[in-house]
N, C-alpha and C positions, 0 to 999 in steps of 0.2 A: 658834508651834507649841506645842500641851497636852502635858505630858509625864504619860503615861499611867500607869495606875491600876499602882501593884503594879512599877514600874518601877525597876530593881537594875541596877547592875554586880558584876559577882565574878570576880576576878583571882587568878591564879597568885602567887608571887613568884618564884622562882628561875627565868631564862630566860624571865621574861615581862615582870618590870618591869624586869629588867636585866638584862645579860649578865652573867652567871658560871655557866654549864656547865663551862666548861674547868677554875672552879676546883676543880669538883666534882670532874672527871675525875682533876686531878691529886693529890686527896687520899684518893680511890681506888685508883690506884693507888701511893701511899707507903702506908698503910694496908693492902695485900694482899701488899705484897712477900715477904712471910713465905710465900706459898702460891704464889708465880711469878706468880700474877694481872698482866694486864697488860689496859688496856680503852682499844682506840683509840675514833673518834670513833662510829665504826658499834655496836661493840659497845657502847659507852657510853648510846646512843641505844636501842638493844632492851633491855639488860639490867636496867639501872640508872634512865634517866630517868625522873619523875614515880611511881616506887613509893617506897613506906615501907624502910624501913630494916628493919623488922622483917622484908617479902618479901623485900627483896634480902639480908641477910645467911642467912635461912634458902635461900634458894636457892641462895649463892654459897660456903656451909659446912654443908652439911648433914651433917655427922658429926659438926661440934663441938658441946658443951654449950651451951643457951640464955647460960650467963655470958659465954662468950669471943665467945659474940655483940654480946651486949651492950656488951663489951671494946674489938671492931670500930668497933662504932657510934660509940660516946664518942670514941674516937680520931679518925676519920676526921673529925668533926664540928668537932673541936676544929681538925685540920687546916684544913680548908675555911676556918675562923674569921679561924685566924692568915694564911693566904693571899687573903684576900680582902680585909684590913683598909686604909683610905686606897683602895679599886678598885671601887668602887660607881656607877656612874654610870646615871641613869636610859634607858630607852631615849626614841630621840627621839620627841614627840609627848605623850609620856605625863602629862608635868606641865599641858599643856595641855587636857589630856584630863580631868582631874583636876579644876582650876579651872571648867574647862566644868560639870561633872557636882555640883559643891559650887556653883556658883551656882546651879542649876538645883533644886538640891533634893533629887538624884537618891541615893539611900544605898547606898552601897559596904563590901563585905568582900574581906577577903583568905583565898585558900583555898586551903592549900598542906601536903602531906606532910614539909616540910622541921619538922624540931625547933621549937619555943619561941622557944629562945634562938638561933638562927638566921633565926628568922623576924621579929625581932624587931630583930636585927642588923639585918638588910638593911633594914628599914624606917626605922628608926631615922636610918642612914647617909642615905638618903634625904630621912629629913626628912618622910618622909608618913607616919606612924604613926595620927596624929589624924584621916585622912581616912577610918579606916574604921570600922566599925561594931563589928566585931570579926575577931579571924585566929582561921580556922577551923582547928587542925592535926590534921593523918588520926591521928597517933598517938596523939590522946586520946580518938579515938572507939572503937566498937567496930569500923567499918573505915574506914580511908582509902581515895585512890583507886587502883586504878579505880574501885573501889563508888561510887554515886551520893550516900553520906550524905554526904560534908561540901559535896557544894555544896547538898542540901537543907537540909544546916547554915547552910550562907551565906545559900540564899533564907529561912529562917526570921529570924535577925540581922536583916537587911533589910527583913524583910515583903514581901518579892519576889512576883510571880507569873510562875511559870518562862515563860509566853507574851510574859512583857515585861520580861525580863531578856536581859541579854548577858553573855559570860562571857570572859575570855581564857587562852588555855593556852600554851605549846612543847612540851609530852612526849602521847605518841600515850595515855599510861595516863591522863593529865590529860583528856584530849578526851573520850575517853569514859566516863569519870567526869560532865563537866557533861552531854555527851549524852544518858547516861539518866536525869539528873535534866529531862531535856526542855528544858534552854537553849541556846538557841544557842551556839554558841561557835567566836572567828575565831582560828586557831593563828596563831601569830609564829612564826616560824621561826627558833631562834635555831640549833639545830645538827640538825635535821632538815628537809629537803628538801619545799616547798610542798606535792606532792604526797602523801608520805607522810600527811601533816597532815590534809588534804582528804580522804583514803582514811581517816583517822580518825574520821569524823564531823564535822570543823568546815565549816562554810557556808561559808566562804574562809580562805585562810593569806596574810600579810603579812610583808612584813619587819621594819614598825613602826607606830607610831599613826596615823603623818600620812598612813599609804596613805588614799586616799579612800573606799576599801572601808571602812572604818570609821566613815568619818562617816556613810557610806549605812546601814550595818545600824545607827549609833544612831538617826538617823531614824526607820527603820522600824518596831525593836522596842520605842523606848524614847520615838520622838515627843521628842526630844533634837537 
């Protein structure tokens, strides 16, 4: 099979290439205790998944001064950091997925609202840093997602053409971020419900790589 003109993968990190929502959640709420903040898995899922920090902490403080925002941010982040450390583990399918798409040819970015030095971590930990082209992160653009720039950021890295790329998300703000950059995009379900996902705009929600729903949409879009 020819793997077609302009053909891109562009992936999440957090909750796409691994599971750590929960450690998000839990440093969420050590980080908010100050304000009785408490965010089970639903609320965690609407409020907080797949935005920038700059929206959630303006959302979630909106009386306090941009600094103690900021204050928020640096905290919670730091939290997540030291919680996550030695707890990385790829989701199944993925490395395989990976090696597939690097023999093939096929150029890959990572495109994620998560910090830098976060994103960089998780990568790192994994051990896939070098497989991509570049990590896109929302906070150095003029918007993160949902806005459609950084995965037009990823297909530019890439040299993508949105018709022949595939995208992977878990957060509903993710989805439709690649959606209106026109990529497809199949949601994992790491702590939101297949449906929800689906009603997001992605073409299918899985649990992981090795669904075969995956190999069919590489096929399709990517001739992969």
């Amino acid at each position: 099979m020819t793997i077609k003109t302009g053909a891109a993968l562009l992936f999440d990190i957090d909750g796409t290439l691994a599971d750590t929502d929960e450690f998000h959640r839990e440093a969420y709420n050590e980080a908010m205790k100050p304000w009785g903040e408490v965010f089970d898995l639903d609320r965690y899922a609407r409020e907080i998944q797949g935005f920038t920090n700059a929206d959630i902490t303006a959302r979630l403080l909106p009386n306090e001064p941009i600094e103690r925002r900021l204050e928020l941010s640096e905290l919670k982040e730091a939290t997540f950091r030291r919680l996550v450390q030695g707890q990385v583990r790829p989701k199944p399918g993925l490395m395989a997925l990976l090696d597939r798409a690097d023999a093939a040819g096929v150029p890959m970015a990572a495109v994620t609202n998560a910090p830098r030095p976060n994103a960089e971590l998780m990568l790192g930990a994994l051990g896939i840093t070098h497989r991509f082209r570049r990590i896109v992160i929302g906070d150095e653009l003029p918007h993160g997602k949902p806005h459609p720039l950084p995965y037009l950021e990823g297909l530019r890295a890439t040299n993508g053409r949105a018709e022949h790329a595939l995208a992977f998300e878990d957060s509903r703000s993710g989805i439709r971020a690649a959606v209106d950059a026109q990529v497809a995009t199949i949601g994992l379900a790491a702590s939101g419900d297949h449906a929800q996902l689906v009603e997001s705009g992605a073409v299918a929600a899985v649990d992981d790589f090795n669904d075969a729903t995956v190999a069919e949409w590489l096929r399709q879009r990517l001739g992969l």
